[in-house]
N, C-alpha and C positions, 0 to 999 in steps of 0.2 A: 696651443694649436696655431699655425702659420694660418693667415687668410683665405689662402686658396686650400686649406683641408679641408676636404668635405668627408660628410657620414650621412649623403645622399642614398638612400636605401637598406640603411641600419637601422635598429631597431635597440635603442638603449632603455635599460632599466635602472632606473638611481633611485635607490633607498636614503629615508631620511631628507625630501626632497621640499619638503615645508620650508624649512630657513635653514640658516647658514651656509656650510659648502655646499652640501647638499643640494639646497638652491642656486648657487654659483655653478656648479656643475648641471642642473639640467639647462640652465641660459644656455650657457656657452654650447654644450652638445647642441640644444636648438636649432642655435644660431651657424648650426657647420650643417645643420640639414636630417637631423636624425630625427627619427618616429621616437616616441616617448612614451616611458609609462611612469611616473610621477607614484611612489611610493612614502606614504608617513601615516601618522594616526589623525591627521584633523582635515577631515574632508574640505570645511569651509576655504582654509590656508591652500589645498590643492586645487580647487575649484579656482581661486582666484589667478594661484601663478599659470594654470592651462588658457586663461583667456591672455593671459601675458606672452606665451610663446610664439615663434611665428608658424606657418602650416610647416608640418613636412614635408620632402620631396615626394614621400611616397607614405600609404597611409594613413592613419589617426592617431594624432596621443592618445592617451589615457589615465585615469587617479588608478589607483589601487588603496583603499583605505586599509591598514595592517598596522599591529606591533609588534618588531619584533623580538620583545622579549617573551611571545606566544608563536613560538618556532613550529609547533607539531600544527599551524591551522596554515601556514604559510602554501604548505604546496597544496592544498585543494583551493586557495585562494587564488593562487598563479597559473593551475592548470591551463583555464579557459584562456585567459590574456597570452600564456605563451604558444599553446596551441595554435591559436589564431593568427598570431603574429611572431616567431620564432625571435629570439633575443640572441643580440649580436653582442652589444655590450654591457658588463653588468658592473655598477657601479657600487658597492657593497657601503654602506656611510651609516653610522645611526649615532644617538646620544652617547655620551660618556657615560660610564658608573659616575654614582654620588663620589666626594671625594671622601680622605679620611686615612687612617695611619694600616701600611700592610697587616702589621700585625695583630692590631687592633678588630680587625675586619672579621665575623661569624664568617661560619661555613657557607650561609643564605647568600650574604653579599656576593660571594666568590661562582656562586650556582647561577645566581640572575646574572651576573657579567657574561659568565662563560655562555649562558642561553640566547642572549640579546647578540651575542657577537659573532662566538663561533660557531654553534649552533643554526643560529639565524642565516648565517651566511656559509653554510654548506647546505642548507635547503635550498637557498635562495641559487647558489650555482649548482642545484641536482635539480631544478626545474629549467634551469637557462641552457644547462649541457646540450642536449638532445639537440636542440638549434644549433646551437654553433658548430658542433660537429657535422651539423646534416649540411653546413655552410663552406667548413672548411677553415672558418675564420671567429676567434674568441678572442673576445678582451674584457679580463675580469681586474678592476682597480679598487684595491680596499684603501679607504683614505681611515687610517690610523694614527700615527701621533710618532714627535721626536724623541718620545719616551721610549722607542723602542732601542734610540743610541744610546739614551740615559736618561735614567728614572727620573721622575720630577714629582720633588717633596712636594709632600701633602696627597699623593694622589697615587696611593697602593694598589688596590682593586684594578684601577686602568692600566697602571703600569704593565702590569703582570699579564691582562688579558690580551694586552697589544702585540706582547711579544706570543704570546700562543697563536693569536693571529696571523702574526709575521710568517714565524714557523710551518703553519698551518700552508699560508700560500706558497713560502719555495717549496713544499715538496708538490704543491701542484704544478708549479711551474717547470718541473721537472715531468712529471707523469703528464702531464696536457700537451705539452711542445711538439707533439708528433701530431698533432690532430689540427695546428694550426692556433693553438690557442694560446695567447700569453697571461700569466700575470704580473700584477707590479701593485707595489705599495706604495703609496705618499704618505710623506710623513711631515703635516703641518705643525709649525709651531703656535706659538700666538697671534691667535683670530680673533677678530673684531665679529664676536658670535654671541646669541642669547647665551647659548652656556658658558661664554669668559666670562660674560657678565656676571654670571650668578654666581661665578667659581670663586670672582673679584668679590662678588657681595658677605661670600661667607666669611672672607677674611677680614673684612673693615670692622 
Protein backbone atom coordinates (compact mmCIF):
# COMPACT_ATOMS: atom_id res chain seq x y z
CA UNK A 1 0.00 0.00 0.00
CA UNK A 2 1.39 3.58 -1.17
CA UNK A 3 1.33 6.27 1.84
CA UNK A 4 -1.47 8.16 0.95
CA UNK A 5 -3.88 4.93 0.80
CA UNK A 6 -6.27 5.23 3.02
CA UNK A 7 -9.30 2.58 4.13
CA UNK A 8 -10.61 5.52 6.08
CA UNK A 9 -14.36 4.21 6.75
CA UNK A 10 -13.71 0.46 5.86
CA UNK A 11 -14.22 -2.03 7.91
CA UNK A 12 -11.65 -4.99 7.67
CA UNK A 13 -11.86 -8.45 8.84
CA UNK A 14 -8.49 -10.66 9.17
CA UNK A 15 -8.56 -14.09 10.15
CA UNK A 16 -5.62 -15.76 11.87
CA UNK A 17 -4.75 -12.29 13.31
CA UNK A 18 -2.76 -13.47 16.58
CA UNK A 19 0.79 -13.62 14.73
CA UNK A 20 2.49 -13.99 11.63
CA UNK A 21 0.90 -12.36 8.32
CA UNK A 22 -1.96 -12.45 9.83
CA UNK A 23 -0.79 -9.86 12.19
CA UNK A 24 1.30 -7.95 9.58
CA UNK A 25 -1.91 -7.49 7.76
CA UNK A 26 -4.05 -6.18 10.56
CA UNK A 27 -0.96 -3.30 11.27
CA UNK A 28 -0.73 -2.25 8.14
CA UNK A 29 -4.64 -2.19 7.31
CA UNK A 30 -4.61 -0.04 10.84
CA UNK A 31 -2.17 1.85 9.93
CA UNK A 32 -4.19 3.12 6.36
CA UNK A 33 -7.20 3.96 8.80
CA UNK A 34 -9.39 0.78 8.70
CA UNK A 35 -11.96 -0.35 11.57
CA UNK A 36 -10.87 -3.81 12.58
CA UNK A 37 -11.99 -6.93 13.70
CA UNK A 38 -9.04 -9.02 14.92
CA UNK A 39 -10.02 -12.77 14.31
CA UNK A 40 -7.78 -16.00 15.93
CA UNK A 41 -8.35 -18.60 18.83
CA UNK A 42 -6.26 -16.87 21.82
CA UNK A 43 -8.00 -13.90 23.21
CA UNK A 44 -4.98 -12.92 25.53
CA UNK A 45 -2.70 -12.57 21.92
CA UNK A 46 -5.75 -10.31 20.48
CA UNK A 47 -6.27 -8.37 23.42
CA UNK A 48 -2.87 -7.30 23.25
CA UNK A 49 -2.30 -6.52 19.44
CA UNK A 50 -5.91 -4.22 19.84
CA UNK A 51 -4.11 -1.92 22.46
CA UNK A 52 -1.23 -1.92 19.71
CA UNK A 53 -3.41 -0.50 16.94
CA UNK A 54 -3.96 3.13 16.30
CA UNK A 55 -8.05 4.46 16.48
CA UNK A 56 -9.82 4.26 13.52
CA UNK A 57 -11.09 6.84 11.37
CA UNK A 58 -14.40 5.76 11.87
CA UNK A 59 -15.70 3.24 14.63
CA UNK A 60 -14.16 0.58 16.94
CA UNK A 61 -11.96 -2.43 16.47
CA UNK A 62 -12.89 -5.52 17.82
CA UNK A 63 -11.40 -9.62 18.82
CA UNK A 64 -13.64 -12.09 17.64
CA UNK A 65 -12.26 -15.10 19.55
CA UNK A 66 -13.06 -18.34 16.78
CA UNK A 67 -11.49 -21.61 15.20
CA UNK A 68 -11.61 -22.01 12.19
CA UNK A 69 -11.45 -25.45 11.92
CA UNK A 70 -15.28 -25.23 13.71
CA UNK A 71 -16.74 -23.60 10.49
CA UNK A 72 -20.59 -24.51 11.30
CA UNK A 73 -20.34 -21.91 14.83
CA UNK A 74 -18.46 -19.15 12.57
CA UNK A 75 -21.69 -17.46 11.25
CA UNK A 76 -23.77 -17.10 14.47
CA UNK A 77 -20.37 -15.84 15.90
CA UNK A 78 -19.96 -13.10 13.11
CA UNK A 79 -23.72 -12.19 12.88
CA UNK A 80 -23.70 -9.46 15.52
CA UNK A 81 -20.05 -7.87 14.57
CA UNK A 82 -21.13 -7.89 10.89
CA UNK A 83 -24.47 -6.69 11.48
CA UNK A 84 -23.37 -3.92 13.49
CA UNK A 85 -20.56 -2.93 11.40
CA UNK A 86 -20.83 -4.25 7.65
CA UNK A 87 -17.37 -5.69 6.34
CA UNK A 88 -15.68 -4.10 3.49
CA UNK A 89 -12.65 -6.09 3.51
CA UNK A 90 -12.21 -9.73 4.27
CA UNK A 91 -8.94 -10.95 4.77
CA UNK A 92 -9.28 -14.99 4.72
CA UNK A 93 -5.54 -16.27 6.59
CA UNK A 94 -5.43 -19.28 9.05
CA UNK A 95 -2.59 -22.06 10.05
CA UNK A 96 -1.28 -24.51 7.73
CA UNK A 97 -2.27 -28.29 7.93
CA UNK A 98 0.31 -30.37 9.95
CA UNK A 99 2.82 -31.33 7.31
CA UNK A 100 3.52 -34.96 5.88
CA UNK A 101 3.62 -37.05 2.64
CA UNK A 102 0.08 -36.69 0.11
CA UNK A 103 -0.25 -39.93 0.00
CA UNK A 104 0.49 -40.93 3.06
CA UNK A 105 -2.34 -38.62 4.58
CA UNK A 106 -5.99 -40.48 6.12
CA UNK A 107 -9.08 -39.34 4.91
CA UNK A 108 -9.38 -37.22 8.44
CA UNK A 109 -6.25 -35.11 7.58
CA UNK A 110 -7.80 -34.25 4.05
CA UNK A 111 -11.54 -33.30 5.90
CA UNK A 112 -9.85 -31.03 8.69
CA UNK A 113 -7.87 -29.03 5.84
CA UNK A 114 -10.68 -28.74 3.61
CA UNK A 115 -12.94 -27.40 6.87
CA UNK A 116 -10.28 -25.02 8.38
CA UNK A 117 -9.88 -23.49 4.93
CA UNK A 118 -12.48 -23.88 2.47
CA UNK A 119 -15.17 -24.26 4.47
CA UNK A 120 -14.05 -21.59 6.93
CA UNK A 121 -13.67 -19.17 4.35
CA UNK A 122 -16.92 -19.39 2.56
CA UNK A 123 -18.78 -18.77 5.85
CA UNK A 124 -16.59 -16.38 6.65
CA UNK A 125 -17.39 -14.35 2.94
CA UNK A 126 -21.39 -15.48 3.33
CA UNK A 127 -21.47 -13.44 6.45
CA UNK A 128 -19.23 -10.38 4.95
CA UNK A 129 -21.26 -10.53 1.47
CA UNK A 130 -24.54 -8.82 2.52
CA UNK A 131 -22.12 -5.70 3.48
CA UNK A 132 -20.15 -5.32 0.69
CA UNK A 133 -22.89 -5.72 -1.66
CA UNK A 134 -25.16 -3.28 0.37
CA UNK A 135 -21.68 -0.94 -0.31
CA UNK A 136 -21.00 -1.56 -3.70
CA UNK A 137 -17.45 -2.29 -2.73
CA UNK A 138 -15.60 -5.88 -1.66
CA UNK A 139 -12.29 -7.00 -1.16
CA UNK A 140 -11.80 -10.60 -0.28
CA UNK A 141 -7.61 -11.59 -0.03
CA UNK A 142 -6.84 -15.23 0.76
CA UNK A 143 -3.27 -15.25 1.66
CA UNK A 144 -2.36 -18.99 0.69
CA UNK A 145 0.98 -20.17 -0.43
CA UNK A 146 3.56 -20.51 -3.63
CA UNK A 147 2.42 -24.17 -3.44
CA UNK A 148 -0.16 -23.26 -5.44
CA UNK A 149 2.62 -22.60 -8.59
CA UNK A 150 4.28 -25.70 -7.34
CA UNK A 151 4.04 -28.22 -4.58
CA UNK A 152 6.46 -28.03 -1.92
CA UNK A 153 7.76 -31.46 -0.64
CA UNK A 154 7.01 -32.53 2.46
CA UNK A 155 3.73 -30.75 2.59
CA UNK A 156 0.70 -32.75 0.81
CA UNK A 157 -2.43 -31.86 2.72
CA UNK A 158 -1.61 -28.00 2.14
CA UNK A 159 -0.46 -28.40 -1.05
CA UNK A 160 -3.63 -29.73 -2.36
CA UNK A 161 -6.05 -27.66 -0.14
CA UNK A 162 -4.45 -24.27 -1.50
CA UNK A 163 -5.11 -25.05 -4.74
CA UNK A 164 -8.99 -25.82 -4.03
CA UNK A 165 -8.68 -22.65 -2.55
CA UNK A 166 -7.26 -21.01 -5.47
CA UNK A 167 -9.85 -22.46 -7.43
CA UNK A 168 -12.54 -21.79 -5.11
CA UNK A 169 -11.71 -17.78 -5.46
CA UNK A 170 -11.39 -17.27 -9.43
CA UNK A 171 -14.69 -18.66 -9.81
CA UNK A 172 -15.66 -15.84 -7.31
CA UNK A 173 -13.98 -13.43 -8.73
CA UNK A 174 -15.72 -14.10 -11.77
CA UNK A 175 -19.40 -14.30 -10.23
CA UNK A 176 -18.66 -11.22 -7.57
CA UNK A 177 -17.13 -8.61 -10.35
CA UNK A 178 -20.45 -7.22 -11.08
CA UNK A 179 -21.30 -6.21 -7.53
CA UNK A 180 -18.16 -4.36 -7.17
CA UNK A 181 -16.22 -6.96 -5.37
CA UNK A 182 -12.81 -8.34 -6.13
CA UNK A 183 -10.89 -11.14 -5.25
CA UNK A 184 -7.11 -12.03 -5.15
CA UNK A 185 -4.71 -14.50 -3.74
CA UNK A 186 -1.18 -14.02 -2.22
CA UNK A 187 0.91 -16.38 -2.39
CA UNK A 188 3.86 -16.16 0.24
CA UNK A 189 6.78 -18.09 0.10
CA UNK A 190 9.01 -18.30 3.15
CA UNK A 191 8.21 -16.42 6.27
CA UNK A 192 9.84 -15.74 9.19
CA UNK A 193 6.41 -17.27 11.13
CA UNK A 194 5.74 -19.39 14.22
CA UNK A 195 4.71 -22.07 11.72
CA UNK A 196 8.29 -21.92 9.66
CA UNK A 197 9.57 -22.42 12.62
CA UNK A 198 7.91 -25.45 13.70
CA UNK A 199 7.89 -26.62 9.90
CA UNK A 200 12.01 -26.09 10.38
CA UNK A 201 11.84 -27.87 13.72
CA UNK A 202 10.28 -31.14 12.51
CA UNK A 203 12.91 -31.54 10.06
CA UNK A 204 16.20 -31.04 12.20
Amino acid sequence: MTPNFSLAGRHALVGGASQGIGRACALTLAAQGAQLTLLARRREVLEQLLQELPAPATGEHAILVADLADPDALPGLLAPRVNAAPVHVLVHNGGGPPPGLAHQADADAYRRAFEAHLIAGQALLQACLPGMRAAGYGRLINIISTSVKEPIRGLGVSNTIRWAVASWAKTLSVELAADGITVNNVLPGFTRTERLASLIAGRV
